[in-house]
C-alpha positions as CSV (number, residue, x, y, z in Angstrom):
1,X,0.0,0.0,0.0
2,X,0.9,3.3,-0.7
3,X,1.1,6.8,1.2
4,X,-1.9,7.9,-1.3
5,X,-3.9,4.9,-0.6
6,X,-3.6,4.7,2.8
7,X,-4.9,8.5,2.9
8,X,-7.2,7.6,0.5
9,X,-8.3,4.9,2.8
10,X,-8.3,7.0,5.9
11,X,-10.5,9.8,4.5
12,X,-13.2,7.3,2.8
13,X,-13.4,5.7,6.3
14,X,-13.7,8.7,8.5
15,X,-13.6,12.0,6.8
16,X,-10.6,13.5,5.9
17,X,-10.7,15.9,9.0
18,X,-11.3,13.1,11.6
19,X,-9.3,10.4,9.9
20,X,-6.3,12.8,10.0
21,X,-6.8,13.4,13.7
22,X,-7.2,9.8,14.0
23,X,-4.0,9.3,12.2
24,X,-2.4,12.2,14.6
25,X,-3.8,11.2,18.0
26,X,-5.0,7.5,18.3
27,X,-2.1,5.6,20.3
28,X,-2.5,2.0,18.6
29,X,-1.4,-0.3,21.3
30,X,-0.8,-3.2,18.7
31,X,2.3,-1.0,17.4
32,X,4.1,-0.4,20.4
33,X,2.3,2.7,21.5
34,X,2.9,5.1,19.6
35,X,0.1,6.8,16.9
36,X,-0.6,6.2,13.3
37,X,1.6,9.3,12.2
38,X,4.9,8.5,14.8
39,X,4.5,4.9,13.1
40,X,4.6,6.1,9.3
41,X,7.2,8.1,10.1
42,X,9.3,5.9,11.8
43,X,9.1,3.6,8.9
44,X,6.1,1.1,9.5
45,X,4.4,0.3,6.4
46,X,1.1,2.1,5.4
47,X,-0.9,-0.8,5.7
48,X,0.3,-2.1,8.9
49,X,-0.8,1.2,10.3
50,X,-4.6,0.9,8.1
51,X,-4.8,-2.4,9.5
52,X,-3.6,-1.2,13.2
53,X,-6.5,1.7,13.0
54,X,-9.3,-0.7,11.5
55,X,-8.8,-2.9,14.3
56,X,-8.3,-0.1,17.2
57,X,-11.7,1.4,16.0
58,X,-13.3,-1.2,15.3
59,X,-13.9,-1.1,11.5
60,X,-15.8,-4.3,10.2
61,X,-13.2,-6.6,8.2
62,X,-15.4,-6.0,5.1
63,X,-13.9,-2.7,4.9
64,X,-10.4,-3.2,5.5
65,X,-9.0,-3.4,2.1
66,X,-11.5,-0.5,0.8
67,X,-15.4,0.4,1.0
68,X,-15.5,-0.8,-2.8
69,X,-13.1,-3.3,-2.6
70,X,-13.5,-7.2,-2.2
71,X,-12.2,-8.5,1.0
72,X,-8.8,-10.6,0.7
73,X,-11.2,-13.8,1.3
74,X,-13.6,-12.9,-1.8
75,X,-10.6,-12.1,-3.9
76,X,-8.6,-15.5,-2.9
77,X,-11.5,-17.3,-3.8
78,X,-11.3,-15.7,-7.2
79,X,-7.6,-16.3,-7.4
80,X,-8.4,-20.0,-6.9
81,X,-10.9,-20.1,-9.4
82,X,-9.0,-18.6,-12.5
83,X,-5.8,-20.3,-11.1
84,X,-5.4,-23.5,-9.6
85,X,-2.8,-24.0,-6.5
86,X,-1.7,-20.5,-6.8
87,X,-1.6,-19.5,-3.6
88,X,-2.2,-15.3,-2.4
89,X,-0.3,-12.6,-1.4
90,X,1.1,-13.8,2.1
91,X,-0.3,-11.3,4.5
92,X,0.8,-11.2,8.3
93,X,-0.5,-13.3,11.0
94,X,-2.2,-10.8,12.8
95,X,-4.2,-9.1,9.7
96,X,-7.4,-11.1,7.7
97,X,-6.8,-13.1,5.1
């Protein structure tokens, strides 16, 4: 994920005025304490950080890769239907798959 899309994210989610204060103020416990900007700019990856805020705020799974996008589930089961034994992008442990 990219800085863009994770902003893009953000703002779809909660506004962009509250999803930048979210990004500014929430501590996200699951990344050591520290909040979604200190993370970015310490070098965690964008979607790390997404997924961190989803969780902290409780944002159903549906939505976690997008409003309009298909959840990793719907678009493995696609992968496995146009491909056989190809498996997905390998996604970490903590995050849906």
């Amino acid at each position: 994920m990219r800085m863009t899309q994770f902003w893009e994210f953000v703002s779809h989610e909660f506004g962009e005025s509250y999803g930048r204060v979210v990004v500014d103020d929430l501590i996200l416990d699951v990344l050591g304490g520290v909040t979604g900007r200190e993370a970015l700019d310490s070098g965690v990856e964008p979607r790390e950080v997404w997924y961190a805020l989803c969780e902290a705020l409780d944002v159903p799974r549906n939505r976690w890769h997008g409003r309009d996008k298909p959840s990793a589930a719907a678009a493995k089961r696609s992968r496995a239907n146009s491909v056989a034994g190809q498996e997905g992008v390998a996604w970490p442990a903590q995050w849906p798959r």
